[in-house]
C-alpha beads as a LAMMPS data file, in Angstrom:
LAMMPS data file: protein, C-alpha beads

188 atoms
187 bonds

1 atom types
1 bond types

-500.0 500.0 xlo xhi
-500.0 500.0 ylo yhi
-500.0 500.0 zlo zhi

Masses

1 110.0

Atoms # bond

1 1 1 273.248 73.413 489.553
2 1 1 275.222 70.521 487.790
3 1 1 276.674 71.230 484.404
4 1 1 275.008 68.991 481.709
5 1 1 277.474 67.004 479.693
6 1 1 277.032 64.066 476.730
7 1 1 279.365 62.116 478.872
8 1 1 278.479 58.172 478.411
9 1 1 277.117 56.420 481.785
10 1 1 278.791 52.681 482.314
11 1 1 276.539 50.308 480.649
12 1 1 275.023 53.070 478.018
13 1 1 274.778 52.120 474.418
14 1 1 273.837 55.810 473.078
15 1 1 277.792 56.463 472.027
16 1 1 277.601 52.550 470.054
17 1 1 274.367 54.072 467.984
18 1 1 276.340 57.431 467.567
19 1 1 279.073 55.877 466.264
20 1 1 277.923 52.941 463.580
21 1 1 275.505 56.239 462.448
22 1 1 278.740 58.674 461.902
23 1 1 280.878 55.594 460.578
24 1 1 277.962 54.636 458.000
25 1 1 277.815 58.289 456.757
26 1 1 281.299 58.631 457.100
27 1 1 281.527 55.386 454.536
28 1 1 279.169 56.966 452.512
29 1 1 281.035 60.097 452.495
30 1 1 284.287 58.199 451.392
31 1 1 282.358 56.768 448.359
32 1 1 280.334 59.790 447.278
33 1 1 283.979 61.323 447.285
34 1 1 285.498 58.407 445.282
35 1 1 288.228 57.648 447.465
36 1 1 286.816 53.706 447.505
37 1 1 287.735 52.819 444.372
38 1 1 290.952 51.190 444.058
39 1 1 291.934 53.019 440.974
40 1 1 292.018 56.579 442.818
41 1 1 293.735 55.101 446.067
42 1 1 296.554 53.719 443.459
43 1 1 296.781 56.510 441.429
44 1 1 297.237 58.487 445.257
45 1 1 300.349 56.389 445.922
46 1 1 301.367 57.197 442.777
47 1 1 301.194 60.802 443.184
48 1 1 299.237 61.265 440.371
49 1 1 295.328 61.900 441.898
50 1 1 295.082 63.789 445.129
51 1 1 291.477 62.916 445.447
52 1 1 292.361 60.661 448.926
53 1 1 294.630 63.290 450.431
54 1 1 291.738 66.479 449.748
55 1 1 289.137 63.657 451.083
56 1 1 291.419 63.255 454.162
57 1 1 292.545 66.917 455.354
58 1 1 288.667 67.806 454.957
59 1 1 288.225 65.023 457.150
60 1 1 290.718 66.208 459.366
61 1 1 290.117 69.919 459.733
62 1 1 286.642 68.899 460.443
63 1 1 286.804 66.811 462.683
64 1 1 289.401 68.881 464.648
65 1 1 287.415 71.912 464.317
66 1 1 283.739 69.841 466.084
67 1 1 285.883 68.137 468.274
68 1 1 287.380 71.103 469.819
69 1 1 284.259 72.789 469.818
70 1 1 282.372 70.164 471.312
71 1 1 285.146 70.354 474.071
72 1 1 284.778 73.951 474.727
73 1 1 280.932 73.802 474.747
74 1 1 281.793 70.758 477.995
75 1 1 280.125 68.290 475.822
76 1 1 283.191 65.649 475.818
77 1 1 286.124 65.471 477.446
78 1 1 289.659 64.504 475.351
79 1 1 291.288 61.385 476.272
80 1 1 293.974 60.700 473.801
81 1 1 295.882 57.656 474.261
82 1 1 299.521 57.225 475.129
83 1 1 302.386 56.909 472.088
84 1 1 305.475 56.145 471.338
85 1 1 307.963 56.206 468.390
86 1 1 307.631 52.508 468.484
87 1 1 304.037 52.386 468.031
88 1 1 303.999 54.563 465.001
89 1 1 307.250 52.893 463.021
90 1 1 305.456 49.537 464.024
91 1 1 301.619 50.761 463.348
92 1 1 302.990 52.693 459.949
93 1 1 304.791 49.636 458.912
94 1 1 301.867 47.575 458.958
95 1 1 299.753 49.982 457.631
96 1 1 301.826 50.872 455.128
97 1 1 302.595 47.293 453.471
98 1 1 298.857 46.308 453.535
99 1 1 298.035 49.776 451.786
100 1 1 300.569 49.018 449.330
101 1 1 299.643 45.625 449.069
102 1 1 296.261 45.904 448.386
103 1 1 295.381 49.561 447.703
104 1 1 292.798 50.196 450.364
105 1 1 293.633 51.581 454.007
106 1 1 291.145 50.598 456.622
107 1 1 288.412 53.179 455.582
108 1 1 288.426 52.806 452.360
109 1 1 288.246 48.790 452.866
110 1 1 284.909 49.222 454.834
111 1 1 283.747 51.431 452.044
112 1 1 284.694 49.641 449.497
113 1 1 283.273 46.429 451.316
114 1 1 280.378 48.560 451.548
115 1 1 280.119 48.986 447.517
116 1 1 280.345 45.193 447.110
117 1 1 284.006 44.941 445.641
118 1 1 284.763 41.262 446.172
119 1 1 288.253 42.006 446.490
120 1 1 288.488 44.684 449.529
121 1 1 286.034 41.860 451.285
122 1 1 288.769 39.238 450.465
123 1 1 291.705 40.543 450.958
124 1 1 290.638 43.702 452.815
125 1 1 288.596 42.229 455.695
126 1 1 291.699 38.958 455.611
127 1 1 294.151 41.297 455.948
128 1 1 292.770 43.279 458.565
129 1 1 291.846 39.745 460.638
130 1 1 294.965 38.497 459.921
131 1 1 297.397 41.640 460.603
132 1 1 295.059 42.106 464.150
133 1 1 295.634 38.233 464.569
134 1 1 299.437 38.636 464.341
135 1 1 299.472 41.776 466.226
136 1 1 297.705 40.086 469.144
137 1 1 299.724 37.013 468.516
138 1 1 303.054 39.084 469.158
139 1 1 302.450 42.110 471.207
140 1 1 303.460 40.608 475.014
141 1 1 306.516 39.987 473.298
142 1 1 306.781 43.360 471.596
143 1 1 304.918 45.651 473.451
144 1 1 308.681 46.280 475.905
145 1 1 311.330 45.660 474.113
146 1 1 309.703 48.200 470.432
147 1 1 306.307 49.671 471.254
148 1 1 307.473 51.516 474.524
149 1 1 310.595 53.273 472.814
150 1 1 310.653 56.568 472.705
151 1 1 307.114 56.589 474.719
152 1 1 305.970 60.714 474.574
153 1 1 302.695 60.011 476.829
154 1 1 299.419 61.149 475.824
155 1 1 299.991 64.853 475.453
156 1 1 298.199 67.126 473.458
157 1 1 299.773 69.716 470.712
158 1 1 298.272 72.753 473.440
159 1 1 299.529 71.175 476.355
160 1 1 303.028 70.629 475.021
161 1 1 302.835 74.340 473.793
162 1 1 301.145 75.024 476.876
163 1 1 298.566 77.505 475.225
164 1 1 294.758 77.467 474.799
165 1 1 293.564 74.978 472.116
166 1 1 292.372 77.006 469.809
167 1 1 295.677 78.607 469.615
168 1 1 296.743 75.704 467.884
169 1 1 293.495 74.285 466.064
170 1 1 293.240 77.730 464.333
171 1 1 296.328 78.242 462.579
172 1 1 296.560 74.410 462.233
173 1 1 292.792 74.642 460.449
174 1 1 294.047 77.496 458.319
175 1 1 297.369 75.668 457.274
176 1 1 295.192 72.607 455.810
177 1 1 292.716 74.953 454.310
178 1 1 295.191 76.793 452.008
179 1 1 297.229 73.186 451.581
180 1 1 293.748 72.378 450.401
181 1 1 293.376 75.289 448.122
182 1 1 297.186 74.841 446.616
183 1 1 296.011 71.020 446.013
184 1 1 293.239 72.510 444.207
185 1 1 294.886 75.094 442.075
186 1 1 297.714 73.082 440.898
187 1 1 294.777 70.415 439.371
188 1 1 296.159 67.531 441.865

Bonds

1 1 1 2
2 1 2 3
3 1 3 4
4 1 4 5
5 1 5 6
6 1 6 7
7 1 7 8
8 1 8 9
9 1 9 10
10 1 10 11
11 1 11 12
12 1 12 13
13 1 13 14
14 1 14 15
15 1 15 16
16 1 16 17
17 1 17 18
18 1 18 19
19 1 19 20
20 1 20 21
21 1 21 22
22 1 22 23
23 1 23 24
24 1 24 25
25 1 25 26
26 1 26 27
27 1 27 28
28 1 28 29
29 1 29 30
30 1 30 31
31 1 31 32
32 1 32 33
33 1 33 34
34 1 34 35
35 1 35 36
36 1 36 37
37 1 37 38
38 1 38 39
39 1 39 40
40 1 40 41
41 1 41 42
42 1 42 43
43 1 43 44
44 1 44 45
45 1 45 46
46 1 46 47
47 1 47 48
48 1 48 49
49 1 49 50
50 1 50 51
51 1 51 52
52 1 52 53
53 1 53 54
54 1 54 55
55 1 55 56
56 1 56 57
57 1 57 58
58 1 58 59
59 1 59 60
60 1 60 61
61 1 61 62
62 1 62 63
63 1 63 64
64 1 64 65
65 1 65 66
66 1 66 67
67 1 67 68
68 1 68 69
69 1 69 70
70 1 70 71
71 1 71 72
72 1 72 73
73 1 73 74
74 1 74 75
75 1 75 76
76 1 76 77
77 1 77 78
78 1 78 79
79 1 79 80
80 1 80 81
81 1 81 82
82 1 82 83
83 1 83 84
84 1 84 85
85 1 85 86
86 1 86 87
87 1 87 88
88 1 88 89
89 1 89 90
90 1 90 91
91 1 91 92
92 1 92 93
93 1 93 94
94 1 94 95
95 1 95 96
96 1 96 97
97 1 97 98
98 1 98 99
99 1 99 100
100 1 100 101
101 1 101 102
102 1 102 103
103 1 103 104
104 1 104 105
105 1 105 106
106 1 106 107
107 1 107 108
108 1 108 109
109 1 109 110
110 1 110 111
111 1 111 112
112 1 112 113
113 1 113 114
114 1 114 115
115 1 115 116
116 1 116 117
117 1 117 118
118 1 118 119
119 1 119 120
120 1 120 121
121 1 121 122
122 1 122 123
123 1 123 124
124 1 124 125
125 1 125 126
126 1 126 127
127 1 127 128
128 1 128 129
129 1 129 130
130 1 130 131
131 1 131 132
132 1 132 133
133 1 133 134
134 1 134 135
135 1 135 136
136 1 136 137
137 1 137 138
138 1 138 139
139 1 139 140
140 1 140 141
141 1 141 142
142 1 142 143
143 1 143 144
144 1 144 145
145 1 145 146
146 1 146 147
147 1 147 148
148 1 148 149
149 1 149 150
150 1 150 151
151 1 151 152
152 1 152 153
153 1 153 154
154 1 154 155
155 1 155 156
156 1 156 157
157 1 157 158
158 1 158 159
159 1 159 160
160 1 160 161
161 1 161 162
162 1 162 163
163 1 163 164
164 1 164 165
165 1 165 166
166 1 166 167
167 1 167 168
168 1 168 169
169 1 169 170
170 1 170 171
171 1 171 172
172 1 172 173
173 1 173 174
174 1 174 175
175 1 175 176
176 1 176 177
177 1 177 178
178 1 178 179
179 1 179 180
180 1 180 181
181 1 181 182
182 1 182 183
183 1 183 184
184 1 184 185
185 1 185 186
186 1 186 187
187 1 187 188
């Protein structure tokens, strides 16, 4: 008997569907949770609304949680791509000027997009053309000589520890929950 798995055939469009679905609801999430309005992504980076960061580590202990249980009920498989130190001073660079720039990150841009705000479809969607333009433009020439410094593979936080994965999704679940509930209590 053959163990059943969700694993995507070659060819099969089912994952596509499953993912414009979760990325629509996840949009909607974003706005329901007001983290598309500029105004509450500015007042983030100023440190004075935490609304984006509580929006974010729910998002992340979440996700980590389903994903690892999917994984121990077989139903996907983890393939995490390769990284580097390059990759992330280059990729937070970017990401960090065009957040600053225009007070959206990616997410938020689609949301906001989503919510008709002319100027996350402007200078949002540009910016993300443009920056993926410019990235494609120059990344033979980088991809050597910055993105492979400092290259750490595509290694999980268990398999570096070498433990079972939940005995580092726990404590790391429990860690954002009571960041979560400090955030809360301290009226960030």
């Amino acid at each position: 008997m053959t163990k059943k798995t969700v694993f995507a055939k070659a060819g099969d469009k089912a994952p596509l569907a499953w993912g414009l679905g979760f990325g629509i609801l996840f949009g909607f999430l974003l706005h329901k949770g007001g983290v598309t309005k500029y105004d509450v992504i500015v007042s983030q980076l100023l440190l004075t609304d935490f609304t984006v960061v509580k929006v974010m580590l729910s998002a992340v202990v979440t996700g980590m949680l389903g994903i690892y249980l999917m994984k121990s009920l077989g139903w996907v498989k983890l393939s995490p791509k390769s990284g580097s130190v390059g990759i992330n001073v280059i990729g937070g660079l970017i990401f960090g000027v065009g957040f600053a720039l225009l007070g959206y990150c990616p997410g938020t841009i689609a949301g906001a997009i989503g919510n008709g705000f002319l100027d996350a479809l402007v200078g949002g969607l540009a910016g993300i053309l443009a920056g993926a333009g410019i990235y494609a433009a120059i990344y033979t020439k980088v991809k050597d000589r910055i993105l492979k410094k400092g290259d750490f593979g595509n290694i999980t936080f268990p398999e570096l520890f070498r433990v079972n994965d939940w005995a580092v999704v726990i404590p790391a679940a429990a860690v954002i929950l009571l960041l979560l509930i400090w955030i809360e209590r301290a009226g960030l």
